[in-house]
Residue, then its C-alpha position, 0 to 999 in steps of 0.5 A: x454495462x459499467x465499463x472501468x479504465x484501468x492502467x496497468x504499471x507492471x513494472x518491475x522484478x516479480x511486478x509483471x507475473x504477480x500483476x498477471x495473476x491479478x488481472x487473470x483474477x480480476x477479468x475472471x470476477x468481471x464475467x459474472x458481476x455485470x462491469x467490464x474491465x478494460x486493461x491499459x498495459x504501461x511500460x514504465x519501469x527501471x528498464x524504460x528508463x534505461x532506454x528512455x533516460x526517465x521512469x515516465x514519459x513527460x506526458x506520464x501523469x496527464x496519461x494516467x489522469x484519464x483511468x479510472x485507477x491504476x494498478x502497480x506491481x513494483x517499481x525498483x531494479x537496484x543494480x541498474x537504477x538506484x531506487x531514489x531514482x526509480x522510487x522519485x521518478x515513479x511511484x512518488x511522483x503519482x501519488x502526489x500529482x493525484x493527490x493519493x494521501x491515504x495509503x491504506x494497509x490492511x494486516x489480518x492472518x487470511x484463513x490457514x495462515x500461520x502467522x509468527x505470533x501466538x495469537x491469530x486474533x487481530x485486523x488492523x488497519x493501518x492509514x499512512x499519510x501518504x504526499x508529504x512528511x519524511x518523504x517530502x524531499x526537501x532538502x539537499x546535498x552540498x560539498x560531495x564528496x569531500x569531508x565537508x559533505x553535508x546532506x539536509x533532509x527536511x519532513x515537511x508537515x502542513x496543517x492540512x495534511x495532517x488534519x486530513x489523514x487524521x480525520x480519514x483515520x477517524x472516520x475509519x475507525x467509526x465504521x470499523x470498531x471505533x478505536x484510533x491509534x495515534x503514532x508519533x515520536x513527540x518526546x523526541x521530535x519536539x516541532x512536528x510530531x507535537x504539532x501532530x498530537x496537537x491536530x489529533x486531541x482537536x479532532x478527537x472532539x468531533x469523534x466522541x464514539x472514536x476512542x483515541x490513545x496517541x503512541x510513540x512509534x516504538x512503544x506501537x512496534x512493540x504493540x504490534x507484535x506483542x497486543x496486536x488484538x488491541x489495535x483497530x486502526x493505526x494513522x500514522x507519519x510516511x516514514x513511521x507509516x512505511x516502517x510499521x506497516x513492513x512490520x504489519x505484513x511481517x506478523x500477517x506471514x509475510x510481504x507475499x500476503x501484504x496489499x495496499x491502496x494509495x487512495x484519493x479520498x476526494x475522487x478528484x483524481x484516479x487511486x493507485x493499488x499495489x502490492x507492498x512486497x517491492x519487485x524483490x529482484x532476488x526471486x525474480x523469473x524463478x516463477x514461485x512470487x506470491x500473487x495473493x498481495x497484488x489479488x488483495x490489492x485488486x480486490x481494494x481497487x475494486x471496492x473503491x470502484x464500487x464493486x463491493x459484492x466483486x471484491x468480497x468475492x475474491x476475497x472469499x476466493x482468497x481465503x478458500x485458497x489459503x484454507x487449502x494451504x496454497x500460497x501460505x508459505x512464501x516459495x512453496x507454490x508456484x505463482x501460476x499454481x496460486x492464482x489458479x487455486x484463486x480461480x478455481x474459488x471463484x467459479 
């Protein structure tokens, strides 16, 4: 029987009840689909770096090499540890070591979700360059404090950082329904986004079934909540990524619902998958966080894993759950409340 290594960050805020229920979930799917998940718990959190003076241990990435993948709750305790801190010494930290240079995020209304939007007709997949650009680091401060300050912070665009995130989204959108939507802000950011459109018009002849169309990532804002049925799959920079795909979760009823995968395309190295909410310290411990985004991560974990027939079960699980409209409307159900609704649909 096919055994997985899984590591598992719970991390932080709601991060360890949401990946409680994603696990419960994740182990109930396992009995009757012929693999074995073999659970490995991490500390790492903003309260281990309270104690430890680090996010990780030193050994941290050569720790998580040896799973299979690893599954993340939220990492972020602001009134303890800044996130530039906690985001830097964490979650950054492994999807650049590992090479997860696709983050991937699907946003589609689950069946009886009411959405905020007129329509309820669109799946979109949004692809967010996911090592590199804004969120290089490449930079620094210098005369703090004074009226002199300067702060310097550099997006770093690699040709083959750019051509490999493009042709993933190519290669997404062919096995979807065959349009790729493009987003950068060339008018304004004369240097790297038309270095971006540039790569994307070259690439584009080797995809002659792949429509294409490139867009300013305000004009895609406004697409998204105003044609969202328009879009197949949308590729974008980390920052404009990271911004559109908040606004994805937004018209799909919420960050509850919102999952993700920080993929290694090439399986050199284990993939990460996470819900988007963040560990949201406001509801922390009030036992009412939604487990369906951390669920729908793990279903996506499955699937890379190449347990397809497993993930389409829990997402049937899903679905039939939000059909009875648990777990729809954010605070309404307890977090124990929708994860045993999901299985209960799996039995």
């Amino acid at each position: 029987m096919k055994t997985y290594s899984i590591a598992i960050i719970a991390g932080d805020g709601i991060g360890p009840a949401v990946i409680a229920a994603a696990w419960e979930v994740l182990q109930g799917v396992a009995k009757g689909s012929g693999f074995i998940l073999n659970g490995t718990m991490l500390p790492w959190s903003c309260a281990y770096y309270q104690e430890n003076g680090a996010m990780m241990p030193a050994d941290g990435i050569e720790t998580l090499r040896g799973f299979d993948a690893i599954l993340l709750g939220a990492v972020g305790w602001p009134a303890q540890v800044p996130d530039a801190v906690s985001l830097h010494g964490l979650l950054l930290p492994i999807r650049r070591a590992f090479d997860q240079y696709a983050n991937i995020r699907p946003h589609r209304l689950l069946p009886g979700v009411q959405g905020p939007l007129k329509t309820e007709r669109f799946d979109i997949l949004c692809i967010r360059e996911n090592t590199e650009g804004e969120y290089a680091g490449a930079g620094g401060r210098i005369h703090q404090g004074t009226p002199h300050e300067v702060a310097v912070e550099t997006a770093v665009f690699t040709r083959r950082g750019v051509e490999r995130i493009l042709r993933f989204g190519f290669e997404q959108a062919r096995a979807r329904r065959g349009r790729l939507a493009s987003v950068t802000k060339s008018n304004a950011q004369k240097y790297s986004m038309v270095f971006w459109d540039d790569i994307t018009r070259h690439l584009a002849g080797e995809y002659p079934d792949v429509v294409v169309t490139s867009y300013h990532v305000d004009a895609m804002a406004a697409r998204m909540v105003t044609a969202p049925e328009s879009l197949d799959v949308v590729v974008a920079s980390n920052l404009f990524g990271d911004i559109l795909t908040d606004l994805g979760a937004a018209i799909q009823g919420g960050l509850g619902l919102a999952a993700s995968a920080n993929i290694n395309p090439d399986r050199t190295a284990p993939s990460m998958f996470e819900p988007v909410h963040g560990s949201a310290p406001d509801i922390a411990h009030l036992g009412i966080a939604n487990p369906i985004a951390a669920i729908w991560s793990s279903a996506m974990m499955l699937a890379h894993l190449g347990e397809t027939a497993a993930a389409d079960r829990i997402m049937m699980a899903l679905a039939a759950t939000t059909m009875r409209n648990i777990g729809t409307v954010p605070g309404k159900d307890r977090t124990e409340a929708v994860t045993a609704a999901v299985l209960s649909a799996l039995s």
